[in-house]
N, C-alpha and C positions, 0 to 999 in steps of 0.2 A: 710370339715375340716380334717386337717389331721392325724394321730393317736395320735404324739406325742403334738401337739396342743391341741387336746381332753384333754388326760390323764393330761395334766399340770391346764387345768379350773380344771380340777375334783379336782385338788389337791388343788387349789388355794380357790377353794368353801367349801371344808372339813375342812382346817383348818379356814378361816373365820366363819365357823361354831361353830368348837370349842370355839374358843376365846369369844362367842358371844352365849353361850348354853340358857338362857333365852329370847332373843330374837328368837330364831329358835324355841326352844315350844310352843311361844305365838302362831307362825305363823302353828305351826303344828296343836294349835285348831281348827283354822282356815280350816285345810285343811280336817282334817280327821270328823268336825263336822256332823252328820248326826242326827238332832233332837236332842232329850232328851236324850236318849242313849246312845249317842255317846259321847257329856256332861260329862255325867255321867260318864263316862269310865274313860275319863280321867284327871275329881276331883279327883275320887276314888285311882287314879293309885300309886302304890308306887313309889318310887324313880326310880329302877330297871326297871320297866316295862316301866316308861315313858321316861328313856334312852334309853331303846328298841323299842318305839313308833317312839322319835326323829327319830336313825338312820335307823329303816324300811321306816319313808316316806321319808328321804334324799335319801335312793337305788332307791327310787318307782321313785321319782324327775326324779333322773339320766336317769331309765329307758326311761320315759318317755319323757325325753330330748332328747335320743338317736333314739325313734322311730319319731318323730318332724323333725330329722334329716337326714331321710331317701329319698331320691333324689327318687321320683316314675315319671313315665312318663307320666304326665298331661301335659305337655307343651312341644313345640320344644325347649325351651331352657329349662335343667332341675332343679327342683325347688325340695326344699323337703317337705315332707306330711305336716310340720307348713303352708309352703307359699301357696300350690294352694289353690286354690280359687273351687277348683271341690270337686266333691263325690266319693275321691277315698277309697274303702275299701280293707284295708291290711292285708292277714292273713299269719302271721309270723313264723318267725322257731318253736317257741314256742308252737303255738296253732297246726300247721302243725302235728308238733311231738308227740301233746297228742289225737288227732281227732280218733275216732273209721274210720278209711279209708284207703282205699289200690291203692288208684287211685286221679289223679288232679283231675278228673271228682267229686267222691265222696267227695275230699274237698271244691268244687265251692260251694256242697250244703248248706254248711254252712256260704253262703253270700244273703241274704236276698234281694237282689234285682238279681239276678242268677236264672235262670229256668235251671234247670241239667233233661233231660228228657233221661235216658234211655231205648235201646231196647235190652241189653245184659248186663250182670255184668261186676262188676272191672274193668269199661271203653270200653267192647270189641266194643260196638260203641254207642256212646253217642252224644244227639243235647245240645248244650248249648248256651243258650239266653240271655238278661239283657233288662230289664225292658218292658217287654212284647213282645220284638222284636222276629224274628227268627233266626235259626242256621245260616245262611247265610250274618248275618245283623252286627256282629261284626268284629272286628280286631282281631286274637289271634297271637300273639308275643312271641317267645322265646329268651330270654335277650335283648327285644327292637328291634328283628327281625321280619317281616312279617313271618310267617307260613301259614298262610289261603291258600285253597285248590280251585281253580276256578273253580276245575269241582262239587265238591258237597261239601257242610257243614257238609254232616253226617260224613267226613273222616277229618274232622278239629281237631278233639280231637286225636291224633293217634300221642302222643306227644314219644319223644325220651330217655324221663328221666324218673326214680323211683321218688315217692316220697322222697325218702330219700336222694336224690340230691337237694331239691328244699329249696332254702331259705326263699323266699317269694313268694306268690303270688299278684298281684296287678289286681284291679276292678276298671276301669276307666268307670263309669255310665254317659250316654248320649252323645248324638253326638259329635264325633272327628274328624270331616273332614279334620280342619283345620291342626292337629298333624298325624293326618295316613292315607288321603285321600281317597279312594274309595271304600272301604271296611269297614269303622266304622261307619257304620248309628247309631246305639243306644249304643256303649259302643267300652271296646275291655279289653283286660285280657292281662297282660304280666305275665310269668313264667321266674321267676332269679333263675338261678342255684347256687348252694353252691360252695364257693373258702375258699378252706384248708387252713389256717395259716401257716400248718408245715407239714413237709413229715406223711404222715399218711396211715391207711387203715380200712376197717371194710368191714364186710358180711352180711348176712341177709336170713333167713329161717323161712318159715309160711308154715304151711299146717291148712287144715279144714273141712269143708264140699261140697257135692258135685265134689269130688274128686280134690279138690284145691290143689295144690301147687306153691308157689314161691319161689324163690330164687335167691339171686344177690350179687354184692360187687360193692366198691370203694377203689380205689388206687392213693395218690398224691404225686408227686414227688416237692420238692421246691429246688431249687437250685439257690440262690440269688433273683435277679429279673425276675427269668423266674419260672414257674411253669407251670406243665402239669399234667390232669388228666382225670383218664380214668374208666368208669362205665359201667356195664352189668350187664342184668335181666332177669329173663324167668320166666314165668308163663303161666300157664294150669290148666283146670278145665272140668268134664264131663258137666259141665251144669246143669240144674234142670227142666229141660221137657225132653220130646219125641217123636217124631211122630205118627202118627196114628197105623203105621205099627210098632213100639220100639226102632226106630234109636233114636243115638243122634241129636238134634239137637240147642242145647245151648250152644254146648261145644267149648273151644278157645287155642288156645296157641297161647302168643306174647313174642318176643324177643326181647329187646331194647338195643342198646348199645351208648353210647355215652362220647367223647373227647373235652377234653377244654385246653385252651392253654392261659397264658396273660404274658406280660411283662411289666413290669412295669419303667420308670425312672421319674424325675425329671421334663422331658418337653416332656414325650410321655410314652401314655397309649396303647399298643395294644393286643388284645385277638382274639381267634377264634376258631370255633369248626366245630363241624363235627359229626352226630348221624344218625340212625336209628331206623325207629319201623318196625315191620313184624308181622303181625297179618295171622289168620285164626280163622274163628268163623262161627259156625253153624248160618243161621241169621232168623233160621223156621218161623214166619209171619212176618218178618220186615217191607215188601212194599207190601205184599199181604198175606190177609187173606186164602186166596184160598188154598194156598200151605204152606203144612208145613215141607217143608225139604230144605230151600234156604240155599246160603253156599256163605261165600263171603270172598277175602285172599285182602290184602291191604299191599304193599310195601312204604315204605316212607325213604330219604333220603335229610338231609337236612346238609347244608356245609353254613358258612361264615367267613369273616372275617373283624374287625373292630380297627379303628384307632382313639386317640384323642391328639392333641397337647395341651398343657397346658398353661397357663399365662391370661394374658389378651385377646386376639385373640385364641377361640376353634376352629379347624375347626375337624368334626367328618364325615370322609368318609368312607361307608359303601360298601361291596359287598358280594353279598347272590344267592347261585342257590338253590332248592330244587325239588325235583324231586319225582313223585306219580303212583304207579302203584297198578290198581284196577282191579279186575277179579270178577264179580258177575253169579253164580249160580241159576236159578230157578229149577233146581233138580238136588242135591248134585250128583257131580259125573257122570253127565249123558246127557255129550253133545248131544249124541245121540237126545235126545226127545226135548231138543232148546238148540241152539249153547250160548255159554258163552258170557256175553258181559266183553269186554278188552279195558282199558285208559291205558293212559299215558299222564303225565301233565307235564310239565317243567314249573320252574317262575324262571324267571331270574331280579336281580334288583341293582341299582348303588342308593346308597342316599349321599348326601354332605351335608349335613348340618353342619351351621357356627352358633355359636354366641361369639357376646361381651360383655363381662363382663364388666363395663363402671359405673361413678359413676352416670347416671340415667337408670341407672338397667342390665337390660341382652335385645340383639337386637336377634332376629336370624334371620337368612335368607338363603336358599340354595334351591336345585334341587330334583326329584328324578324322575327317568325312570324304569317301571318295565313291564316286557315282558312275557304276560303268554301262553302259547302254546301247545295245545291238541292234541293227535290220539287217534280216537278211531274206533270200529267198528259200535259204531249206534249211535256217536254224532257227529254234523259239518256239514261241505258244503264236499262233496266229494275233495280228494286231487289227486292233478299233477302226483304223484305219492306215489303208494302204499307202506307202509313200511312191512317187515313180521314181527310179533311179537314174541319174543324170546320164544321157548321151544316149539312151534307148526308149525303146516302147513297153519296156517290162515294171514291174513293180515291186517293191520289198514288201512282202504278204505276211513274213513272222518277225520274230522279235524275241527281246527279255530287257528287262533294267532291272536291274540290283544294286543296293547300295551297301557301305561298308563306314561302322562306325567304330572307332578307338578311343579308348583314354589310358593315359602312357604316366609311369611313375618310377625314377631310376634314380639312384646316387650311386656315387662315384666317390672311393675315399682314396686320396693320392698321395701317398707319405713317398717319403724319398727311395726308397725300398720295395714297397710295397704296394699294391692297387687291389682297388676290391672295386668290384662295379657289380649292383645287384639290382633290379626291377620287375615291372610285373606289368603287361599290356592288359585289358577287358576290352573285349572283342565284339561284336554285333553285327552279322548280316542279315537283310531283309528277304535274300534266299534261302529258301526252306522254313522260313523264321524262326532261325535259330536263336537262344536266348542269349546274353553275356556269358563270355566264357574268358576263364584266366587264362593267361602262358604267361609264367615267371619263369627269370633268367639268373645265375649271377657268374661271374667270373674272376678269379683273382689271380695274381702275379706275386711274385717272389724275389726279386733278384741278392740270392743271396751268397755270391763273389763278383768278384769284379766283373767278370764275363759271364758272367750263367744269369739264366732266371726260367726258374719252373713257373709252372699256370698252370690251372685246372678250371673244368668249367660244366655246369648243368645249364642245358638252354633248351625250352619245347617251344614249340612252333605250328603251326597251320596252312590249311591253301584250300579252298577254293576251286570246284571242279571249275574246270574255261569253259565257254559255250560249243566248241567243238565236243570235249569231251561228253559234255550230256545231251547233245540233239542231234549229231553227225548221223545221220540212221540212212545213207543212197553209198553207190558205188561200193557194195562188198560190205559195208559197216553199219553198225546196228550198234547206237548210243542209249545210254538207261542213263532217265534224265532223274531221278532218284539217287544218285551214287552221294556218299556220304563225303561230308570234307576231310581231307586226309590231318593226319596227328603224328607227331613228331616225336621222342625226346631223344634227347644226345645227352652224354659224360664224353669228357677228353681232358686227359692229361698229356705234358707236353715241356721239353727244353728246349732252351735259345741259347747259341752262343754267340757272342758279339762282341768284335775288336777290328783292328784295321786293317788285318789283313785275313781274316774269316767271319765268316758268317758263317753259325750251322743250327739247325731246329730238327728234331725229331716229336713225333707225338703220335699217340693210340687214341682212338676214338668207340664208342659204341652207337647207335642209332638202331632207336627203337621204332619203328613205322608201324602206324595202325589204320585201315582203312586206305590203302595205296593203293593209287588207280594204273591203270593201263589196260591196253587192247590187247586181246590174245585170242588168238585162234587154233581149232583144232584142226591140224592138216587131216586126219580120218575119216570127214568128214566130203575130201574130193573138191570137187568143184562146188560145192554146197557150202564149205566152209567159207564163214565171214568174221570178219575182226568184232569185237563186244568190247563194249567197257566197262570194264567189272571194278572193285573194290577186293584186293587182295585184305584177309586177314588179320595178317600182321607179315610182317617183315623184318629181320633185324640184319644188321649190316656190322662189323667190323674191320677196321681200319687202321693202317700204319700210312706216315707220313714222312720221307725224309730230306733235309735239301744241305748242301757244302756249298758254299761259293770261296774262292778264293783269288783275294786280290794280290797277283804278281808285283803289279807295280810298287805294291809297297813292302812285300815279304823279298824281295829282290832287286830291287832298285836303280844296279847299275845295270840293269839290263832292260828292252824296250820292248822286245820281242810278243814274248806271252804277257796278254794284257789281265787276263783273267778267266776264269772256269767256273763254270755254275751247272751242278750235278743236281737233280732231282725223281724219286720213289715213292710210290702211292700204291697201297697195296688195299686191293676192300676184298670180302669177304661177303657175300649173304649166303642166309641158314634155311632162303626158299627155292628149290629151284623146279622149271619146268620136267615133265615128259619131255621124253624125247620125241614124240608126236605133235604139242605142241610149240604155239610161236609165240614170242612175247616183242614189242615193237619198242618197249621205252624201259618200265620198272625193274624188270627182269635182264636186262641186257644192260652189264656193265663194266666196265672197264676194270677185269681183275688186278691187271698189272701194267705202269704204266712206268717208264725210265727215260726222262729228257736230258738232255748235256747241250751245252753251248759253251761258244770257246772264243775270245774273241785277240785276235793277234795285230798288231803293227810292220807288218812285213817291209816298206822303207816310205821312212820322209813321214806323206800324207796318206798313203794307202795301207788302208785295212781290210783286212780277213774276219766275218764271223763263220763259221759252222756250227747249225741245229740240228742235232738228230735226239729221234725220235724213237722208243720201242714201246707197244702195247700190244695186249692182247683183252681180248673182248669175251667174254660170257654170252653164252646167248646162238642163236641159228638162226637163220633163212631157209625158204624153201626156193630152191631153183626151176623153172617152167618146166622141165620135164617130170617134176614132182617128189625129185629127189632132195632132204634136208638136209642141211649143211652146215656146220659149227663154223664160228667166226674166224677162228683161231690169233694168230698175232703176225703182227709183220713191223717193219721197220725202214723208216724212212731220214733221208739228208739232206740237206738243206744249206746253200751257202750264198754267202755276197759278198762282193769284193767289191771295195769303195775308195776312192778317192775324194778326201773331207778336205776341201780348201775354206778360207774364213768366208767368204763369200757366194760359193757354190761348192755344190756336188756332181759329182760322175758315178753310176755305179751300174754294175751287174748282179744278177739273181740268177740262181736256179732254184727250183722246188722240186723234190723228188729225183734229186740227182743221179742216182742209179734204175730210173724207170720203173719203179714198184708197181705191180699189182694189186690192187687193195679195195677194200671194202667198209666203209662205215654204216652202209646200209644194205641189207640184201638187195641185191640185183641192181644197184647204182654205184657200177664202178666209178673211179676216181681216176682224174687226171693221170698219165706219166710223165716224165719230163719236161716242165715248164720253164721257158727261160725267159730274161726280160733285160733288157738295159733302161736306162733312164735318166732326168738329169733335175739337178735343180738349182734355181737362183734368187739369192737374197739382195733386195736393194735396202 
């Protein structure tokens, strides 16, 4: 819809409003009733307050209208968060902006169906999963672009933007084959960057503990229908360990810069960007216990550009390169004692996709070819020829390219009630040469009272072993480059409720896994034993989902206090699990139970209170160096920030880990304790 079509309902609804003040209160008990209490409220209410009751849940409405109308990427032709028919969860500028977190990585935590497992802080490399899957089993997207990384998942999260770039994020929970093909077996996240209204700028400065600092800015320029903007970041930190011998070995500096561009007319929408990340991080037991001074620098470079024609006929043609370079250390500094291993990844990708806007609904159909292409020195088939790798005297000696072909076919029927979204991708890799293969999807919705709408949904899906997983074969692991592509199918049924002053969803899932990879090892085996990549079986997984938010300001109005509460449960289930002898590193270890809460308060004037806490527990063990195995168990962490929000700057403080937890997301890579930070920022 377009802004000034917006801003004219709004207009047209306010004053229908007015005209009509005792009918909108009738309907406002209605909305904001919550038992006896609530009643009560507003019998009691004077004249005054329950004018002010009125026009807080007419704002909350709006709000709420607005977020309903948010186009997220559930489907090939896009639809917004009212129409699909999936579980997509969105956490918004709003919630973004109040989170005690300094990283994507750190906001995913606060999505309940999200496994965020770090082995370094503020992102420095982080696995992130959804709904029991592993690092490798998603799609991650920046503005509806592939980013995913084909030589490893752990280098998936090594995004190009600050927080404070980010509009929304988006959580598309269970298989998407049919919408992102070969890389969405259980979910996929997209990250939408912020686009400035008006020429603007602002900066940004935190320091804290553990010799933290960051710092960054943003710059937009708007000049009619074109705008262009431009952001950078830096941050560094000692870290919070040491090695045996007193190095560092936690400690990071990352550099992100990133460019965005759109133009906007009447019958053509076109944008494009262009970022970077540049990390270096201490990585002391990341993949081995053994050694505690690993070091690992990870280059990333990513460039696209995107086109959409308007009217009744979309056609939205895509082109995207992004490029990876990984350098990992088993003793920081010290080629001498074993040579460094050296990637480099190229993905190169064209997508076309078309739909029609038609009055039985949206059709889409189009193409997409994506070309991912490795050198390394100890992954691949040996190459033709040798490359040298820049800034040494060594050479990339192996190698793979493979390529990835789709043809995509969806509609979409969107009755006022009702949505049915049903398609079917044909698949082609030139790995293993596999032939076309289907994953059909369909999804539909229901909303049948004012506030409910049920959904149900069959969606199968694929992936792609990565290049680590089938040629990793030095330091303790032994890859089998034969492993089959893993297979997906999912059923989920599911409720939404939705009005101005709740929000609530519940839903059951099944997932059917065939051919699931992961490394596992038999501890039995002593110092002999090594990780392997195997191809589990089958696998099957089920699932409860549940989330409450509830908006005070508008269920109680004369009060300012409690701003709101947002409760969230995720319970999974698998019917495979290990010996107690053996280790599983990804497939097998996963997040049985997991319960988030945030709370976000007005204590006076301009200052706000959030508190996140966090409860899970983990599936799954570690062996400890003395050789003893050890279950993950659960533990529970806090999290708060106190801010001062003025119209033109901010002041604020963080803690992470408020109560000093002990914890573990990985065997023998403890986690931070107590992190604190102040910081500030300003808007010109």
């Amino acid at each position: 819809m377009k802004g000034k079509e917006f801003q004219s309902r709004k207009t047209v609804r306010f004053r229908q409003f007015q005209n009509d003040s005792y009918s909108a209160f009738r309907s406002l008990k209605v909305e904001v009733t919550i038992g006896v209490l609530s009643v009560a409220i507003l019998t009691f209410a004077t004249p005054d307050s329950a004018t002010a009751q009125v026009v807080t849940s007419l704002q909350s409405q709006e709000k709420l209208y607005e977020l309903e109308e948010v186009e997220v990427t559930s489907s090939r032709a896009p639809l917004t968060l009212g129409q699909s028919a999936r579980m997509v969860t969105v956490l918004d500028r709003e919630a973004i902006a109040a989170a005690p977190a300094q990283s994507v990585n750190d906001l995913l935590k606060l999505a309940a169906g999200v496994d965020v497992r770090q082995r370094g802080p503020i992102g420095a490399q982080t696995d992130i999963s959804v709904r029991g899957g592993t690092n490798e089993q998603i799609t991650i997207l920046l503005n509806g672009i592939n980013i995913n990384d084909p030589q490893t998942g752990h280098n998936a999260a090594d995004f190009p933007v600050d927080i404070s770039e980010i509009e929304r994020i988006e959580v598309l929970e269970g298989p998407a084959g049919r919408v992102y093909g070969t890389s969405s077996l259980v979910g996929a996240i997209n990250i939408v960057t912020r686009k400035a209204d008006k020429t603007s700028a602002d900066v940004h400065l935190e320091a804290g503990s553990f010799g933290y600092v960051s710092g960054g800015g943003r710059v937009n320029l708007l000049r009619g229908k074109l705008n262009n903007q431009l952001s950078a970041s830096y941050t560094r930190s000692d870290g919070y360990s040491r090695t045996q011998s007193g190095s560092l070995n936690s400690d990071f500096k990352t550099q992100k810069m990133f460019y965005q561009g759109h133009y906007d007319t009447d019958d053509l929408s076109l944008s494009w960007h262009a970022g970077l990340s540049n990390k270096n991080f201490g990585s002391n037991t990341f993949y081995s216990a053994k050694f505690d001074d690993q070091f690992e620098h990870t280059f990333k470079l990513f460039t696209a550009i995107q086109a959409e024609t308007k009217g009744l006929f979309h056609f939205k043609p895509t082109i995207y390169w992004n490029r990876s370079h990984d350098r990992f250390e088993l003793f920081r500094g010290s080629e001498d004692k074993v040579p460094f291993n050296y990637h480099r990844t190229d993905v190169f990708g064209i997508n076309l996709n078309s739909y029609i806007d038609w009055s039985l609904g949206k059709t889409a159909f189009g193409a997409e070819f994506r070309n991912e292409d490795l050198v390394s020195g100890n992954l691949g088939e040996p190459l033709n020829r040798p490359l040298f790798i820049h800034g040494t005297d060594r050479q990339y000696t192996l190698g793979l390219n493979r390529s990835n072909l789709s043809f995509h076919l969806e509609h979409n029927i969107l009755l006022r009630n009702f949505t049915l979204s049903a398609g079917v991708i044909a698949v082609k890799n030139t790995w293993n040469e596999m032939p076309f293969r289907l994953y059909p999807g369909v999804d539909a919705s229901w909303k049948f009272a004012r506030h409910f709408k049920a959904y149900v949904s069959f969606n199968t899906s694929l992936r792609m072993p990565s290049f680590t997983e089938l040629y990793y074969s030095v330091g303790g692991h032994k890859a089998d480059k034969y492993l089959k592509p893993e297979e997906m199918q999912a059923y989920e049924v599911g409720l939404k409720y939705l009005s101005g002053g709740i929000r609530g969803s519940v839903s059951v899932y099944h997932h059917h896994g065939k051919n699931m990879i992961d490394w596992i090892r038999d501890t039995r085996m002593g110092d002999e034993a090594v990780w392997e990549s195997v191809n589990h079986t089958k696998v099957n997984s089920i699932g409860v989902e549940a989330s409450l938010y509830f908006d005070f300001l508008t269920m109680l109005p004369e009060q300012r206090f409690l701003r709101n509460i947002n409760l969230a449960y995720s319970y999974i289930d698998q019917d495979k699990d290990l010996e107690s002898y053996m280790q599983s590193q990804y497939a097998l270890e996963y997040l049985k139970h997991k319960f988030t809460a945030q709370a976000d308060f007005n204590l006076y004037s301009h200052l706000f209170l959030n508190l996140s806490y966090r409860l899970q527990e983990r599936k799954g063990n570690y062996q400890l160096l003395s050789g003893e195995v050890k279950p993950y168990g659960a533990y529970s962490l806090l999290d708060a920030r106190l801010s001062w929000n003025a119209d033109k700057y901010k002041l604020y403080v963080e803690a992470n880990n408020l109560f000093d937890k002990t914890y573990y997301d990985y065997g023998n890579v403890p986690q931070p304790g107590r992190w604190i930070m102040a910081g500030a920022c300003y808007s010109f």
